[in-house]
C-alpha positions in Angstrom: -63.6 -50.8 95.9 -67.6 -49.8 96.1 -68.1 -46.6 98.2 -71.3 -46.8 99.9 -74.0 -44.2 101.2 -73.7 -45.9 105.0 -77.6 -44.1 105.2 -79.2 -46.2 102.3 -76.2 -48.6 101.8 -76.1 -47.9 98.1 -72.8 -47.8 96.3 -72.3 -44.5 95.0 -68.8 -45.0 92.8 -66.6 -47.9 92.5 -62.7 -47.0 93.5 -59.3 -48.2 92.1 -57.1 -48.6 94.9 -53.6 -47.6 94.3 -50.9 -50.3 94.9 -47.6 -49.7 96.1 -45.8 -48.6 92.7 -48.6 -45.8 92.3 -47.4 -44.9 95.6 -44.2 -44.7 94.6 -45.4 -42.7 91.1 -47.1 -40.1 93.5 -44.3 -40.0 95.3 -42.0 -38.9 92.9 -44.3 -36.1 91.5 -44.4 -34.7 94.5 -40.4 -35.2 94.9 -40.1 -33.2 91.6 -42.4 -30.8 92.4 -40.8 -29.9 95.7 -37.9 -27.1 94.5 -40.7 -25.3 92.5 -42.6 -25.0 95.0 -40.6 -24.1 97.4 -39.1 -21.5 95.1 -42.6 -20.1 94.8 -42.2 -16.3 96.2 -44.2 -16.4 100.1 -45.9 -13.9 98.9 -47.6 -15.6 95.9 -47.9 -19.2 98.4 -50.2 -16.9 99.9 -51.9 -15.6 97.4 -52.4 -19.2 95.8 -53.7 -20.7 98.9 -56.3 -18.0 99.6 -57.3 -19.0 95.6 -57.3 -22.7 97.4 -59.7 -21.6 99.7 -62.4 -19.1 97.6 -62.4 -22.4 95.3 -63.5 -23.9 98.5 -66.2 -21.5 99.3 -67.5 -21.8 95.7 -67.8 -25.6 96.0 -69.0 -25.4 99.7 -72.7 -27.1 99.3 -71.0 -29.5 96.5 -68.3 -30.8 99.3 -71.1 -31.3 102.1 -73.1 -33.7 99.8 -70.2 -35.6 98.9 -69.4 -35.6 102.8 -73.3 -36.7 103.6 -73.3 -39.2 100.9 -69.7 -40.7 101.5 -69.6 -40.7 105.2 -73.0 -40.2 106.6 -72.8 -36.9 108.2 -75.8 -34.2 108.9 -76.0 -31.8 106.6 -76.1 -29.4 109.1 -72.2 -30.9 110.2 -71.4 -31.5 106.5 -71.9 -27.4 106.2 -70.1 -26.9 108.5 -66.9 -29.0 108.1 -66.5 -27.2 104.3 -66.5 -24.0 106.0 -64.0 -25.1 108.2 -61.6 -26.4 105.4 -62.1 -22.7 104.0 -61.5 -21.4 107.3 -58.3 -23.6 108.1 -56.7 -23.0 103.9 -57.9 -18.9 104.7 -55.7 -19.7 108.3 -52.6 -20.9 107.0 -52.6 -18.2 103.8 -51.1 -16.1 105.8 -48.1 -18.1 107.3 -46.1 -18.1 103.8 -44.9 -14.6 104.8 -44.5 -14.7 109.0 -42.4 -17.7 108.9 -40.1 -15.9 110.5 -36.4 -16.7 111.5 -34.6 -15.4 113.9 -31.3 -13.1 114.2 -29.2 -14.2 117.6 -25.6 -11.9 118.6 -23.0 -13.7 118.4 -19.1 -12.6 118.2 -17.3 -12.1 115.2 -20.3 -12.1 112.9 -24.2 -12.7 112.3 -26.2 -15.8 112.9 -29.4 -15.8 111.5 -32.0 -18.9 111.6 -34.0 -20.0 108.6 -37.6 -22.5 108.4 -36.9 -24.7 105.9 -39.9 -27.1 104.6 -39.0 -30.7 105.1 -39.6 -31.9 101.7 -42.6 -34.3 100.8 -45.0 -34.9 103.5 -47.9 -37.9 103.5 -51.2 -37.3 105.0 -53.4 -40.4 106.2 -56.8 -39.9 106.9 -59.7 -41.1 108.9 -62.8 -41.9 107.5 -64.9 -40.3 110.4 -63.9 -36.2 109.7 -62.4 -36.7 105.8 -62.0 -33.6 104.5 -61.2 -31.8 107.3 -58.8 -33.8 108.9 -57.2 -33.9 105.7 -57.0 -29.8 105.7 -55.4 -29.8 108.9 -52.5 -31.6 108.0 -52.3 -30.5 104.1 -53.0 -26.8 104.6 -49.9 -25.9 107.2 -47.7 -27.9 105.1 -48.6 -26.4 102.3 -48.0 -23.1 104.0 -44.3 -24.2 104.9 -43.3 -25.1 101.1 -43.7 -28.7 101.5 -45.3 -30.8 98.6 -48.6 -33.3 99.8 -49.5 -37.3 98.9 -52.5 -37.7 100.9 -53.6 -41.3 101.2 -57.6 -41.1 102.4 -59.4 -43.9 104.5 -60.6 -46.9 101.6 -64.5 -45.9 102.6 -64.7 -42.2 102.4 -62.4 -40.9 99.6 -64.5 -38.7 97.5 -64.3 -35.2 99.1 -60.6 -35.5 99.2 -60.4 -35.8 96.0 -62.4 -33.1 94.8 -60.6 -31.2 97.3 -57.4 -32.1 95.1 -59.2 -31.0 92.0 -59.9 -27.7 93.4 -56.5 -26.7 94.3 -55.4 -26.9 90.6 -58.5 -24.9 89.3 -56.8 -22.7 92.0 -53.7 -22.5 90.4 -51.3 -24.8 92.6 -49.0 -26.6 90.4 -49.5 -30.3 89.3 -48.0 -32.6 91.7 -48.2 -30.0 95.0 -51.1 -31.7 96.3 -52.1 -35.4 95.5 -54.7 -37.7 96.7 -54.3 -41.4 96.4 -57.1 -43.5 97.3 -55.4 -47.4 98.2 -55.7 -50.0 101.6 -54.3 -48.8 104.2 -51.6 -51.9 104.3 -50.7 -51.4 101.1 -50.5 -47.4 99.7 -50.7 -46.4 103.1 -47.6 -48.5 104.3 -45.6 -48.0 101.5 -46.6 -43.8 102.1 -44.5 -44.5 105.7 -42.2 -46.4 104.2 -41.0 -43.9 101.4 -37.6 -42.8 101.9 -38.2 -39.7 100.0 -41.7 -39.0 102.7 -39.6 -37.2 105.2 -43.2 -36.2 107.4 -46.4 -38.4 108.2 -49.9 -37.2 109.8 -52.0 -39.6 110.8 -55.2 -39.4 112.5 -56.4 -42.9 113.4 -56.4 -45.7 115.8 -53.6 -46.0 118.8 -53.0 -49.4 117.6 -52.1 -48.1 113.8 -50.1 -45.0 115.4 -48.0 -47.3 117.2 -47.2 -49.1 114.1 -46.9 -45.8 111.9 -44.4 -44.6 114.4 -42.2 -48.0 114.4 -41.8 -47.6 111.0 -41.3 -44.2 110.9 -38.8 -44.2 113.5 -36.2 -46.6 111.2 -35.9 -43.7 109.1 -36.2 -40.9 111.6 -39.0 -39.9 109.9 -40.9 -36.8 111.4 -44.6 -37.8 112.7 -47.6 -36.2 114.3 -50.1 -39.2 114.9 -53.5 -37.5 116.2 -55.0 -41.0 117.8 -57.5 -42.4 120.2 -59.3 -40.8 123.1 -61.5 -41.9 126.0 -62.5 -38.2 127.3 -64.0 -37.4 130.8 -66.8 -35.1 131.2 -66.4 -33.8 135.1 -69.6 -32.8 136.5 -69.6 -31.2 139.9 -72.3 -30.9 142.4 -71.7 -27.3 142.3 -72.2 -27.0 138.3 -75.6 -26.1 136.3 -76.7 -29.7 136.3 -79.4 -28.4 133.7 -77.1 -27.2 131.2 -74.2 -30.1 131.8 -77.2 -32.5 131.4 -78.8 -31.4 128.0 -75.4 -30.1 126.4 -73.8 -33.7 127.3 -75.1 -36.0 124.7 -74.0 -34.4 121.8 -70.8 -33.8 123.1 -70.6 -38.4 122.7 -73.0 -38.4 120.1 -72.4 -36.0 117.7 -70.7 -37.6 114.1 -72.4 -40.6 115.6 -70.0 -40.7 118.6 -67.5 -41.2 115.9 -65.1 -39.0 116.9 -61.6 -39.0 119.1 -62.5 -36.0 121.2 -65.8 -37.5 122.2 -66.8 -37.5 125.9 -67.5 -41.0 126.4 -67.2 -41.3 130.0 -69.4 -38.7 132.4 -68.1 -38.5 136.0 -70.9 -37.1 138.1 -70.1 -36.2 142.2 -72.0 -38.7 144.3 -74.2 -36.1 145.7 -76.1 -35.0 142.8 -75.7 -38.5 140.7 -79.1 -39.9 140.8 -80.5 -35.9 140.6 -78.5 -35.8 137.2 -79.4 -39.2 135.4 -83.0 -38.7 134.8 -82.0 -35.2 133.4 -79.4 -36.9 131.2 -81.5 -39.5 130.5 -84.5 -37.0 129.0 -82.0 -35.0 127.3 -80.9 -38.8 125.4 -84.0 -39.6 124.1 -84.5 -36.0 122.4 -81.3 -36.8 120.5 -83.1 -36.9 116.9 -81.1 -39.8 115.1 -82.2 -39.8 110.8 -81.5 -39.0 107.6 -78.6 -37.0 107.1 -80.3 -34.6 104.5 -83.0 -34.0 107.3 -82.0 -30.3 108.6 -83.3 -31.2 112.3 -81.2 -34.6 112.1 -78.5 -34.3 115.5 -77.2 -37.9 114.5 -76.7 -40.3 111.0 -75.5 -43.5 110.5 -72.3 -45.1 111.7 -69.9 -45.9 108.7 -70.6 -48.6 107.7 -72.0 -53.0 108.6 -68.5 -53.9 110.1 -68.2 -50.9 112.9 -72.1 -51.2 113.7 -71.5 -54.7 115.0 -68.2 -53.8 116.9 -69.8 -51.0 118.4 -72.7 -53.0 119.4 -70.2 -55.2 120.8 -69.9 -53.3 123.9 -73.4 -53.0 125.0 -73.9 -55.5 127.9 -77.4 -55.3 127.6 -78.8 -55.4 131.2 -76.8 -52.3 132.3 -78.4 -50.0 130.0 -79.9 -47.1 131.5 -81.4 -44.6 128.7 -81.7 -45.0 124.9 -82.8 -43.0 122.0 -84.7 -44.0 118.2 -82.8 -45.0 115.2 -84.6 -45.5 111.5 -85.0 -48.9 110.8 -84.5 -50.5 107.5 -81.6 -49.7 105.3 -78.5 -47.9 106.8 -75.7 -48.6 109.2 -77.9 -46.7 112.5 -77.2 -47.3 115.7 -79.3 -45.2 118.8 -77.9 -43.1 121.6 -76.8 -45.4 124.8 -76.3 -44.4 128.2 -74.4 -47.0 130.2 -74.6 -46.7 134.0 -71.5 -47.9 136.9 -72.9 -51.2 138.0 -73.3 -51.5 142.1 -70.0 -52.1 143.3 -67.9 -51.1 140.0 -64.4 -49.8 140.4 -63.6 -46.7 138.3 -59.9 -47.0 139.0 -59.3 -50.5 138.3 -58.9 -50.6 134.7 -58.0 -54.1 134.3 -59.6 -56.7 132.3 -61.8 -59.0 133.7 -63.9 -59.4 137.1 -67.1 -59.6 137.6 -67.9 -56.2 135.7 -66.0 -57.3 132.9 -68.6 -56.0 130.1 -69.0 -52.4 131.7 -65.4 -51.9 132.5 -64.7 -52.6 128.4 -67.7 -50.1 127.9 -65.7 -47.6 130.4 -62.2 -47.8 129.3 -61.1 -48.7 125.5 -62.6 -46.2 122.9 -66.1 -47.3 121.5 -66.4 -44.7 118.6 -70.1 -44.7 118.3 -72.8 -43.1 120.6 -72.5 -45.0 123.6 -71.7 -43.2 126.6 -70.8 -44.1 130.3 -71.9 -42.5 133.2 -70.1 -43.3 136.7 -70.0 -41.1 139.9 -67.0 -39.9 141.9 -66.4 -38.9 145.5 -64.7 -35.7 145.8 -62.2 -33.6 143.4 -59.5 -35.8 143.5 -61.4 -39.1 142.8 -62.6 -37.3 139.9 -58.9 -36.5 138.9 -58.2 -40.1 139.3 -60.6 -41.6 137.2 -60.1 -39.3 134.6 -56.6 -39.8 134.3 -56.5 -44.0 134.8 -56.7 -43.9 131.2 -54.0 -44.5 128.6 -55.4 -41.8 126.7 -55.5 -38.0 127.1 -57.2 -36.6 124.0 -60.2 -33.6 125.6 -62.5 -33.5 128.8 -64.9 -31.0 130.0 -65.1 -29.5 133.7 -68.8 -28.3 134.6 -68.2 -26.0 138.2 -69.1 -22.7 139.4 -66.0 -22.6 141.5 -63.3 -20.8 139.4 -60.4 -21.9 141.8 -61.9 -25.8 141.3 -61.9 -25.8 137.3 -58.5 -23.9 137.4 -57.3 -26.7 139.8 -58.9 -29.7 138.0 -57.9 -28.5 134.4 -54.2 -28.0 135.2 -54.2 -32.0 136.9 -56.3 -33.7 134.3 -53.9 -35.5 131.7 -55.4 -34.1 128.3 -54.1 -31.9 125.5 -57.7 -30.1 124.9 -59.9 -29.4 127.8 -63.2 -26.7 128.1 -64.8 -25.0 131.5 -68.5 -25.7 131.6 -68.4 -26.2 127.6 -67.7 -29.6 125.4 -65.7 -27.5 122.4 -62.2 -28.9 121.6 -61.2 -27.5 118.6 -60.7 -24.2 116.5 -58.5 -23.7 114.0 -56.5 -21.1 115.1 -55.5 -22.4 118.8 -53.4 -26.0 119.1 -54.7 -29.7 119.2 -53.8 -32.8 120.2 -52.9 -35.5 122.9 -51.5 -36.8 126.4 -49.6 -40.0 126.4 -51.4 -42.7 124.0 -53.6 -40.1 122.2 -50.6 -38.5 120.1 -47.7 -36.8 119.3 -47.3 -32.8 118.2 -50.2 -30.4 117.8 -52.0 -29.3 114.7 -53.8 -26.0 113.9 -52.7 -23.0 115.3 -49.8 -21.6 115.2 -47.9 -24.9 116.3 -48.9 -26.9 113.5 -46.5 -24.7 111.2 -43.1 -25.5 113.1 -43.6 -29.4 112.6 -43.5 -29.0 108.9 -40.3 -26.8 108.9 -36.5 -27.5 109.6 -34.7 -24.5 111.5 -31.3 -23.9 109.6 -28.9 -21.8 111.8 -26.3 -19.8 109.4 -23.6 -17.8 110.7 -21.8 -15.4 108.8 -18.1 -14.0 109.7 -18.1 -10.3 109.5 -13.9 -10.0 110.2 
């Protein structure tokens, strides 16, 4: 397969893509290399992953070029994603020697609780956040004593595999961490399929969740599926309409709107809706979309010919109400969209169809690129209502001055990952993930850890 640079859309290396029985040959390395590293004293787990992550450190600037070059990303973004795969190894170095059990009285003797690590665990990965995403899920099972297949999206497979490289410079043994680069229906299915894989993580689509979780279900397989998202940003005639107006476009258009936890749809009370567009709509068309390399670039390119024309898909055209610049020429761009409630459009009827047929798509399934929808609401709990009439429930903001009203407002709306009068989602040491169709189980934090573990209960007679 021919990786391109989705900025120029020159190929950049040429991939062989596993097939199944690779698969398999991955999966048995990592089978084998289970008991030693399990066996491997917590102590020294610790020790190697903090290796892991100074390797990381050193290689920094090398892993954001791979990242702008693979996947399109600012370099300011690229930067910062290498820190965070330092940040998250760094993280979960330190959970080899706190993963505690427990000691519970009983009669008659002691019961004590152990963590076991599951065994091998597969990690499928998006193209849109490659090497992080792939951290996230590697770097806690790691941590637990589990070995790592990670299969990485077909377009965007070169950080993870320098990442793989740099764990054995580090010193993890061969066959602890693997990366194998294949189609998603082949080496990814047979991955699921393995019936020595006793864990997926995947981040991806909704519709290849569901199917990841069929399949892992016939062999009660373990999963945490990180999937879509179709987030509310709540604006409130109360808030600092300045501030929710200029922060709001990069919170949809940042990574190119190519991300799950992007605020797609803006919810703005009635009384201050047409006082807030024109502030939005300034705020758009200072978005600076370019090259990647460029330090003052906000936005690149979307990945690549195929998701430019699908995103443009949703665009109806005539109910556009603010866009920014793109390059022209070479590249997969795409400008900043603003999308505004046609007259007599229904925020709460999500179904299919009807005379608002375009917008309504626009409004409720997941774009993935920098378009954005901007409807208005009538009081607190209309706003509730339309954020929640959504089969997703990945992140929202909530931009008030009333303390009472965000307190009220975050506790109703259905989402795993929600900020007051801020759009930020994720850290690495607090939990993510989804309501109802955006997910199962949380990563990062300290939650991720206990989905890669078993608890053993042993009791010992004492008479």
């Amino acid at each position: 397969m021919k990786i391109v640079n989705p900025a120029t859309e020159e190929t950049i290396a040429e991939m062989e893509m596993a097939d199944a029985a690779e698969m398999d040959r991955a999966v048995e390395r990592a089978r084998q290399a289970f008991p030693v590293w399990r066996s491997v004293s917590p102590g020294d787990r610790a020790r190697l992953l903090r290796g892991f992550a100074r390797k990381v450190e050193e290689h920094a600037e090398e892993l954001a070029r791979l990242e702008i070059a693979n996947a399109g990303h600012t370099v300011g973004n690229a930067r910062w994603e290498a820190g965070n795969v330092r940040d998250v190894l760094d993280f979960y170095s330190g959970a080899p020697e706190r993963d505690h059990g427990r000691q519970i009285p009983v009669p008659g003797g002691v019961d004590v609780t152990f963590a076991e690590p599951l065994g091998v665990v597969g990690v499928i990965v998006p193209w849109n956040f490659p090497m992080v995403i792939m951290m996230w899920g590697a770097a806690p099972a790691l941590a637990a004593g589990n070995t790592v297949v990670v299969k990485p999206a077909e377009w965007t497979p070169l950080t993870a595999l320098r990442l793989a490289e740099l764990a054995l410079e580090a010193g993890l043994p061969e066959g602890v961490l693997q990366v194998v680069p294949g189609e998603g229906e082949v080496a990814g299915a047979r991955l699921v399929g393995h019936p020595d894989v006793r864990k997926i993580v995947f981040t991806g689509s909704t519709e290849v969740g569901r199917l990841i979780a069929a399949k892992a279900a016939e062999q009660v397989k373990r999963v945490t599926l990180e999937l879509g998202g179709k987030s509310a940003n709540i604006v409130f005639a109360d808030a600092d309409l300045d501030r929710a107006a200029t922060t709001a476009p990069m919170a949809v258009f940042d990574n190119s709107g190519q991300d799950c936890c992007a605020r797609s749809r803006i919810l703005v009370e009635r009384s201050v809706y047409d006082d807030f567009l024109p502030r939005l709509g300034r705020a758009v068309q200072e978005v600076k979309v370019g090259d990647p390399l460029d330090p003052a670039s906000q936005m690149g390119p979307l990945i690549s010919a195929e998701h430019q024309r699908r995103v443009a898909s949703f665009v109806p055209g005539p109910a556009e109400y603010a866009t920014g610049s793109c390059p022209r020429g070479p590249g997969y761009w795409f400008p900043p969209l603003v999308l505004t409630a046609p007259k007599g459009f229904d925020p709460v009827d999500i179904e299919p169809g009807g005379s608002h047929a375009a917008f309504r798509r626009a409004f409720t399934e997941e774009i993935f690129g920098p378009v954005v929808c901007v409807v208005p609401f009538e009081d607190e709990a209309h706003a509730v209502q339309i954020a929640n009439n959504t089969q997703y429930g990945l992140s929202g903001s909530i931009w008030t001055r009333d303390v009472g009203r965000a307190l009220r407002v975050a506790r109703a709306v259905e989402a795993g990952n929600l900020s007051v009068n801020s759009h930020s989602s994720v850290r690495y040491w607090t939990p993510f993930g989804g309501f109802k169709q955006s997910g199962l189980g949380r990563e990062l934090g300290p939650d991720a850890l206990a989905a890669f573990t078993e608890t053993k209960n042993v009791f010992i007679a004492t008479d």
